[in-house]
C-alpha positions as CSV (number, residue, x, y, z in Angstrom):
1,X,-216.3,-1.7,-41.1
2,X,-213.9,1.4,-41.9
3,X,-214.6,3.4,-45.2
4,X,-212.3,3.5,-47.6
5,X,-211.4,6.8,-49.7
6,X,-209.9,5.5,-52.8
7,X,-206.7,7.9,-54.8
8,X,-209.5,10.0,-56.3
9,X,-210.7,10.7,-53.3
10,X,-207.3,11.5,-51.5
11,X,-206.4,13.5,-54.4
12,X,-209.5,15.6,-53.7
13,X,-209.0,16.1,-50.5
14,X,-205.0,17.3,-50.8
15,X,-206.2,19.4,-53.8
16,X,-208.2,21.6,-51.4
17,X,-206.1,21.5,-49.0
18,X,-203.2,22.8,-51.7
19,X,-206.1,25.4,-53.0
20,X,-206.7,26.5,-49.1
21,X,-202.5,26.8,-48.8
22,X,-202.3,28.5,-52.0
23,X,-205.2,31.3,-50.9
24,X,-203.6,32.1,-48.1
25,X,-199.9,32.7,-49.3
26,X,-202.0,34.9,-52.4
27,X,-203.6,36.9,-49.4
28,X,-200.0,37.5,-47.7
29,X,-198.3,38.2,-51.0
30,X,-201.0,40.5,-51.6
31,X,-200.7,42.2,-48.3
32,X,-197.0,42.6,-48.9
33,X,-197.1,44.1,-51.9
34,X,-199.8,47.0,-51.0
35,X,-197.3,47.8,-48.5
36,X,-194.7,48.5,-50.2
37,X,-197.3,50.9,-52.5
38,X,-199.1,52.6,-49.7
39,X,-197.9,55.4,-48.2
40,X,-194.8,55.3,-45.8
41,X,-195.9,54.6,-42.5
42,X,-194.4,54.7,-39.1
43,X,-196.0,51.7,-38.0
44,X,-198.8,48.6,-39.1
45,X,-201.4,47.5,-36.0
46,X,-201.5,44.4,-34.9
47,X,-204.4,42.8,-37.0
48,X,-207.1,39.7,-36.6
49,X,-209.1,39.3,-39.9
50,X,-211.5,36.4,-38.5
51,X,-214.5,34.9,-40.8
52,X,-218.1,33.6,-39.7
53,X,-220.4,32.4,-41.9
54,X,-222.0,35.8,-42.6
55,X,-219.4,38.8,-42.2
56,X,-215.8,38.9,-42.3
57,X,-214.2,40.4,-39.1
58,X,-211.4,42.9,-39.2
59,X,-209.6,43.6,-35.0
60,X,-207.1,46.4,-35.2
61,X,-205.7,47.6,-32.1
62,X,-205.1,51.0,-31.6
63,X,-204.6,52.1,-27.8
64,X,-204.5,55.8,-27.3
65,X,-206.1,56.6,-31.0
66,X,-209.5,58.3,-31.2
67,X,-212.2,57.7,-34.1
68,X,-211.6,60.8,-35.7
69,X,-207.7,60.0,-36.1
70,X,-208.9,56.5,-38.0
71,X,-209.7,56.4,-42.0
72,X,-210.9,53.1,-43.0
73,X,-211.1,52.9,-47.0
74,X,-213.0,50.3,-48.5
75,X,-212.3,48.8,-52.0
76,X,-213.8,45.7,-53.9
77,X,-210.8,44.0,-53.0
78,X,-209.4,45.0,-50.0
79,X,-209.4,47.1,-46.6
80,X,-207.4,50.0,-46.0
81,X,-207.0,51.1,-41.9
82,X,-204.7,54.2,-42.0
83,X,-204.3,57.6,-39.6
84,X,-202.0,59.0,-37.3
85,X,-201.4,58.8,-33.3
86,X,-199.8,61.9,-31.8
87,X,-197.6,61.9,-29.5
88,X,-199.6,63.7,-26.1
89,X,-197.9,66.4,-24.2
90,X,-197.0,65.5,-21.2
91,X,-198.6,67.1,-18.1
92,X,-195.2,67.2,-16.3
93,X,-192.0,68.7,-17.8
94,X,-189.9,65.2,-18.4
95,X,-186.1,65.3,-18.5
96,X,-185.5,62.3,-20.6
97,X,-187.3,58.5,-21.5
98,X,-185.4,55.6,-20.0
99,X,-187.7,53.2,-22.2
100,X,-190.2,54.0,-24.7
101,X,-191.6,51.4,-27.2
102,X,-195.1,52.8,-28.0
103,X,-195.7,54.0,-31.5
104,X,-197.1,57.4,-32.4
105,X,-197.0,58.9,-35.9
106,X,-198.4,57.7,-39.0
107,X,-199.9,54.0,-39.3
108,X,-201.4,52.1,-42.3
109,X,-202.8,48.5,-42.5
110,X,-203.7,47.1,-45.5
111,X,-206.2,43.5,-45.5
112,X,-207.2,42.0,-49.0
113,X,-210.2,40.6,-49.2
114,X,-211.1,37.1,-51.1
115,X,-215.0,37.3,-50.2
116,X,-217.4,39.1,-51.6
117,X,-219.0,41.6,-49.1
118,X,-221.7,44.5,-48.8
119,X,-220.0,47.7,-49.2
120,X,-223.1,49.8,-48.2
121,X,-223.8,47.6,-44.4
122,X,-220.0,48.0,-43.4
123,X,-219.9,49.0,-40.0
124,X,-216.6,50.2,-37.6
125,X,-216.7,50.6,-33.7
126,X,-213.9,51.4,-31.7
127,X,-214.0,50.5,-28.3
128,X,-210.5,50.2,-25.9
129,X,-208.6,50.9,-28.1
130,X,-209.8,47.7,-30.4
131,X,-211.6,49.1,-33.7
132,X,-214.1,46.6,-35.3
133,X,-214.7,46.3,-38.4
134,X,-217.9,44.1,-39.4
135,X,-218.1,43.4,-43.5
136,X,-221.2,41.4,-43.9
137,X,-220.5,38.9,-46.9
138,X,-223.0,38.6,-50.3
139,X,-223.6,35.6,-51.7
140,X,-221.0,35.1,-54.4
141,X,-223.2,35.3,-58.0
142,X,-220.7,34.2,-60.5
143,X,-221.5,31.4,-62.3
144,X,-224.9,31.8,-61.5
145,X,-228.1,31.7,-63.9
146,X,-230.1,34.4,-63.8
147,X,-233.7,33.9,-65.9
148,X,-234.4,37.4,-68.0
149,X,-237.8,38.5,-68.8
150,X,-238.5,38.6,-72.3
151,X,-241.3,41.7,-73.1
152,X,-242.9,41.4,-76.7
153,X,-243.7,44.5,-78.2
154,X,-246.1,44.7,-81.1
């Protein structure tokens, strides 16, 4: 025997998928506009935001960039990755590039964030040329009751 889901059940169902399609075009309109507020930049990493069911994961690749040349900024709502790569001197005298299509100078990459996460057990590794950035999610209490103690004084 096959189960039936009846219309109030398929409307369900294509509600959160519409709710799951909205969030996501939110989170790229979001993105776009704190670009166009942040400081110029020369260039944005490439960039995995990737979710388990206890942290949020941020990837950004940045080959040739050291820790002390990345700033991460943390805000309620969103994740700002920013530095600068400089350009090495080379260790031969170089007449001219043929090709060239690495980026050095400024870079800035900014993620929103639509979970609610621990600001105080954030932690960023970089390891070739990948930095990590672990945000360990909080459970969400809006909406929640909380019971408050009542002390009489006499």
């Amino acid at each position: 025997m096959v189960n039936s889901i009846g219309a109030a059940g398929l409307e369900r169902i294509e509600l959160k998928q519409l709710a799951e399609r909205v969030g996501k075009l939110y989170s790229v309109l979001r993105e776009a506009a704190e670009a166009e507020l942040t400081p110029l930049a020369a260039f944005k990493p490439p960039t995995d935001v990737c979710e388990s069911a206890d942290a949020v994961w941020i990837r950004v690749e940045l080959p040739g960039v050291a820790a002390n040349q990345i700033k991460i900024a943390l805000a309620s709502d969103k994740v700002r990755v920013y530095g600068e790569k400089r350009k090495r001197n080379p260790r031969q005298k170089i007449l001219s590039h043929l090709c060239s299509e690495r980026n050095y100078g400024r870079f800035s990459r900014v993620v929103p964030l639509r979970w609610t996460i621990s600001v105080k057990d954030t932690k960023a590794e970089l390891k070739d040329g990948v930095c990590m950035i672990r945000l360990p999610k909080t459970r969400d209490r809006r909406g929640s009751e909380f019971k408050v103690p009542i002390k009489e004084i006499e």
